[in-house]
C-alpha positions in Angstrom: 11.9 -20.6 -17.2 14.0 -17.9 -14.9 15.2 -16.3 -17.5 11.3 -15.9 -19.0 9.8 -14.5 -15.4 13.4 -12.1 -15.3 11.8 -10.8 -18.8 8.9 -10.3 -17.6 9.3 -8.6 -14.1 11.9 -6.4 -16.0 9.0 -5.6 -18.5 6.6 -4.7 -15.5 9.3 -2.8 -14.1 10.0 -0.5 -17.5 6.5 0.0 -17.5 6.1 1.4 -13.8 8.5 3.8 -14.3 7.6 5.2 -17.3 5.9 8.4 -17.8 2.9 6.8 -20.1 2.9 4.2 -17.4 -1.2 2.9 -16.4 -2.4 1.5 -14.4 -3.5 -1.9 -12.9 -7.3 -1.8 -13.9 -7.7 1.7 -14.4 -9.8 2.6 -17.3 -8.3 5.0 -20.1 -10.5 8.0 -20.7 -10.8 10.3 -24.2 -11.4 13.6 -21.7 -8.6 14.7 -19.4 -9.0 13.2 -15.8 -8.8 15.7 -12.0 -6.3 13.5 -10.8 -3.4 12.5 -12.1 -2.5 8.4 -12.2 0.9 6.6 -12.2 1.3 3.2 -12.3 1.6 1.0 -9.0 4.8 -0.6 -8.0 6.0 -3.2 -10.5 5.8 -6.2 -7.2 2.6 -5.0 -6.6 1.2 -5.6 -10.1 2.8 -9.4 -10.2 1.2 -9.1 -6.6 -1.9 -8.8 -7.7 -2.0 -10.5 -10.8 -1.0 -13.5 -9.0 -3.6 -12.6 -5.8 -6.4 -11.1 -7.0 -8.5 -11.2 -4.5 -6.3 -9.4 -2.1 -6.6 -6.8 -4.6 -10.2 -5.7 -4.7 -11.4 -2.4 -3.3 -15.0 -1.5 -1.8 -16.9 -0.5 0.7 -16.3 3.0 2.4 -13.9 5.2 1.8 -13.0 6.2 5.6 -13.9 4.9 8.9 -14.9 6.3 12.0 -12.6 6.8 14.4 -14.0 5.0 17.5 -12.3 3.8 20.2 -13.1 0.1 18.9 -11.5 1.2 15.8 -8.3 2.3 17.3 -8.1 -0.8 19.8 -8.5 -3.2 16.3 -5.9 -0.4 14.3 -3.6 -1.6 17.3 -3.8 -5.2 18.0 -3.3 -5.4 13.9 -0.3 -3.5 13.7 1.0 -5.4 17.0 0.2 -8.6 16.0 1.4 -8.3 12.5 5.0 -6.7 13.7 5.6 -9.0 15.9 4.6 -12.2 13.7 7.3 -11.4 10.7 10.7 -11.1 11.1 12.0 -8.2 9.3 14.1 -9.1 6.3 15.4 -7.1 3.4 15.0 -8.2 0.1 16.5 -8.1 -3.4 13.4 -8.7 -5.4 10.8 -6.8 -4.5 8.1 -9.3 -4.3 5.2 -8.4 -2.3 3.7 -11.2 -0.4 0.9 -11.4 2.4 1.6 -13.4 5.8 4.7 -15.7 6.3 7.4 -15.5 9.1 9.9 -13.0 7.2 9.2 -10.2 5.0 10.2 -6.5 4.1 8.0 -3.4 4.9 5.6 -4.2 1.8 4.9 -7.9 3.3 3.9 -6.7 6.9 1.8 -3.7 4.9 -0.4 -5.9 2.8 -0.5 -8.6 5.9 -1.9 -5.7 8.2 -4.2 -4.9 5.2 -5.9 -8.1 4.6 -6.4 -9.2 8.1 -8.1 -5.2 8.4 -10.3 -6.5 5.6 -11.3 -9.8 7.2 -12.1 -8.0 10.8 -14.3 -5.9 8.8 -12.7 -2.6 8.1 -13.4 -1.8 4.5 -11.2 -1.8 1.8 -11.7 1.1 0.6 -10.1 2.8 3.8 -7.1 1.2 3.3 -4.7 2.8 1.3 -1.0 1.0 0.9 1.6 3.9 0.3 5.1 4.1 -0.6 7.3 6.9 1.0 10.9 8.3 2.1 12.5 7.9 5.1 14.4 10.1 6.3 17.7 8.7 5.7 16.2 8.6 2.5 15.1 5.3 2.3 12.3 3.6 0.2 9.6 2.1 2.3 6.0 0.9 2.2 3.2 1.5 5.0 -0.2 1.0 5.2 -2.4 4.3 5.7 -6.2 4.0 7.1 -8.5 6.9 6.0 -10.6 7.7 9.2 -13.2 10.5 9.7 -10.2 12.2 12.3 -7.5 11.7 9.5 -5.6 9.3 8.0 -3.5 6.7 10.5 -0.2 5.2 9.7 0.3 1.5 10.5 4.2 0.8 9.8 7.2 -1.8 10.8 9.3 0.4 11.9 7.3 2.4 14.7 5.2 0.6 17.6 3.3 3.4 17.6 0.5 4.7 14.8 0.3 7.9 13.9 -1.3 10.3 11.4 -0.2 10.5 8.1 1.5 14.0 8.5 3.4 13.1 11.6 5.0 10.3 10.2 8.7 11.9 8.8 8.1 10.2 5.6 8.1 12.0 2.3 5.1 9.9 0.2 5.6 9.2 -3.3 2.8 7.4 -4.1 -0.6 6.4 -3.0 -3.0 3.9 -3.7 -6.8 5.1 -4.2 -10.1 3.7 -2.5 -9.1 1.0 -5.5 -6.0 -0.4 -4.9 -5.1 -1.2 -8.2 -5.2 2.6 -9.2 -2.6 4.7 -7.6 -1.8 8.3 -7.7 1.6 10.2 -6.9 1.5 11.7 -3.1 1.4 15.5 -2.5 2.1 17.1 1.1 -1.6 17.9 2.5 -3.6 16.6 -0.4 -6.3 14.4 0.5 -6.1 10.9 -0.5 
């Protein structure tokens, strides 16, 4: 039974990286497309394959940036740092909630209780990036009408997108399951 599941996350895997790679969800089109796709992480697919409805999209693209909003941005990202215990893992299996987790976990946490409080998800964009010492990481961005906010692990603090250090690889879209690779100063 392991050995089936490590044959199939290494399939999911090959299939992220490659260059023909789709998406989760996303249509294929005959005419060429604006905006380029690559395919979501390979823990987010099982993620979302296995948790569907964690995985659904709608509503409004941004927010307004009120001071309500950024009082709820806060006691979020607070609440979900200091709930989960950082710990590194070797799979990369994404997971909402629980008491231990990697970057990813306390991303998709902060995203779903976002969702339930009534932002919508359509504003929330999960994101992978750079450090920079280099390393790989996951945050959760939130598209406002004053720009887009970072809520991440490793800082207490959120901050807009471009004054966060990280170098952003990739990007999901107002749909989560369709994500696109991240250029400096290109709208998401």
């Amino acid at each position: 039974m392991f050995r089936k599941f490590a044959i199939a996350v290494a399939a999911l895997a090959a299939m992220a990286t490659s260059a023909e790679a789709i998406n989760l969800g996303a249509a294929r089109s005959a005419k060429p497309q604006t905006s380029r796709t690559v395919a979501a992480p390979a823990g987010y697919q099982i993620f979302c394959i296995r948790n569907q409805s964690e995985c659904r999209g709608g509503g409004a693209s941004k927010v307004a940036y009120t001071s309500g909003t950024a009082a709820l941005l806060r006691r979020v990202n607070d609440a979900v740092n200091n709930s989960i215990r950082y710990r590194s893992e070797r799979a990369e299996r994404w997971n909402v909630g629980g008491n231990a987790g990697d970057c990813e976990d306390f991303a998709l946490t902060k995203r779903s209780r976002l969702i339930r409080a009534g932002i919508p998800a359509g504003a929330l964009r999960l994101a992978t990036a750079r450090t920079s010492r280099g390393e790989l990481h996951a945050v959760l961005i939130v598209k406002t009408d004053k720009g887009d906010y970072v809520l991440d692990n490793i800082r207490k603090s959120i901050v807009l997108r471009g004054q966060s250090g990280y170098r952003y690889l990739k990007v999901a879209t107002s749909n989560p399951k369709v994500w696109q690779p991240a250029r400096a100063g290109r709208e998401i």
